[in-house]
DOLUMNU-882063 format. One record per residue (C-alpha): x, y, z; residue in one letter. Coordinates in steps of 0.001 Angstrom, whole numbers, plus 500000, padded with zeros to 6 digits. Example, Ala and Ser with C-alpha at 12.3 -4.5 7.8 and 13.67 -1.06 7.14 Angstrom:
# DOLUMNU-882063
512300495500507800A/513670498940507140S/
END
This chain:
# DOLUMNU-882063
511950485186519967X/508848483735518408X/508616480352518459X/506126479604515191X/507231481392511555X/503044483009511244X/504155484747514509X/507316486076513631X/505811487241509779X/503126488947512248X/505504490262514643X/507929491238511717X/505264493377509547X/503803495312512663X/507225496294513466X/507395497191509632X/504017499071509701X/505360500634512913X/508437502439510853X/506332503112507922X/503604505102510071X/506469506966511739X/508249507788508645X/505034508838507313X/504467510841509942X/507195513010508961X/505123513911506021X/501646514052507390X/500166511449506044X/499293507665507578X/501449505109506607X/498238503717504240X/497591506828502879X/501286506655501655X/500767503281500693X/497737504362498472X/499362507326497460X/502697505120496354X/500043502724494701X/498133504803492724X/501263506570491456X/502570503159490476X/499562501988488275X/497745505073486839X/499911505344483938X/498579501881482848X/495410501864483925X/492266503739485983X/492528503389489523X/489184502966490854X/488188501723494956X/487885498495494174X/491365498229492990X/492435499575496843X/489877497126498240X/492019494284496539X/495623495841496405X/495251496134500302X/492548493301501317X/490785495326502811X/486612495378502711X/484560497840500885X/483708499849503819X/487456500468505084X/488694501253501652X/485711503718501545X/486708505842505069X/490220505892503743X/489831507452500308X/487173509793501890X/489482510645504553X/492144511316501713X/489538513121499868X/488859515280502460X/492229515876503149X/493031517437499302X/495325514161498579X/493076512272496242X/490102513364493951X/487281511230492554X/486336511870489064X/483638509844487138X/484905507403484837X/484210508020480861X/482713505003480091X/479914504881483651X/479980507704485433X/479036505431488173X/482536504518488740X/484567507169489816X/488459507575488896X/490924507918491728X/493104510599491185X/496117512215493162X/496086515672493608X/498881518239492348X/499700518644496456X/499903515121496483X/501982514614493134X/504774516972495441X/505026513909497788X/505750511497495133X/509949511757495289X/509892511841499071X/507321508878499547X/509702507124496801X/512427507782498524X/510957506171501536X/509932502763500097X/513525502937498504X/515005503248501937X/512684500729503378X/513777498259500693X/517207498808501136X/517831498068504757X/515623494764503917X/518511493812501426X/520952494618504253X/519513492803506992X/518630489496504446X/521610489852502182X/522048486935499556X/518192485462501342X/516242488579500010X/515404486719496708X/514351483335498906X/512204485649501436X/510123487911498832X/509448484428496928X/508786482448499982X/506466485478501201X/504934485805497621X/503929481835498087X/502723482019502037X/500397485263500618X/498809483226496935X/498186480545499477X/496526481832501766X/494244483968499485X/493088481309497386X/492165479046500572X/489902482314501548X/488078482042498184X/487395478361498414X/
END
């Protein structure tokens, strides 16, 4: 067992990332391209999903986020289109191949989220909001 709480939250969300690239897997994708996929499908009936919204959604830098989405370009899950307003920006868009998905990789995060109310029971609440804190706090220190 651990014996700091940074190394178990470590320890805890590789062996997270660990399920999510297996059940992933299972659908040919990476676990991050399902968790791009998942987020895209979340947001674009608000707004335009654009890289820089992956960059930040995921903390990851500009030249990661740009590998993946070519990767998922590549692979006929995403398409870039150029955004009305600049046509310098493009538009992230899922595919219809990738729209198929959807209800499985749903299903998925559904699953996921369920065993986590299982295993914390009546402390899910207090975790996600302790979590939520340790992540704000963290992120604002980096942009001091």
């Amino acid at each position: 067992m651990p014996r700091t709480i940074g190394i178990a939250i470590k320890r805890a969300s590789n062996s997270m990332q660990r399920f999510t690239e297996h059940q992933a897997k299972k659908l040919g994708l990476t676990g991050v391209q399902m968790s791009i996929i998942d987020f895209i499908s979340r947001e674009e009936n608000q707004r335009d999903i654009f890289q820089l919204d992956v960059e930040q959604e995921f903390n990851i830098q500009k030249s990661s986020a740009t590998a993946l989405l070519k990767l998922m370009e590549k692979r006929e899950l995403i398409v870039r289109v150029a955004a009305p307003k600049d046509n310098r920006f493009k538009r992230i868009i899922l595919t219809p191949k990738t729209r198929e998905l959807l209800p499985q990789i749903k299903k998925i995060y559904a699953e996921d989220d369920q065993i986590l109310h299982e295993i914390l029971d009546q402390d899910y609440q207090t975790t996600l909001n302790s979590l939520n804190t340790i992540i704000q706090f963290f992120n604002a220190k980096m942009r001091k």
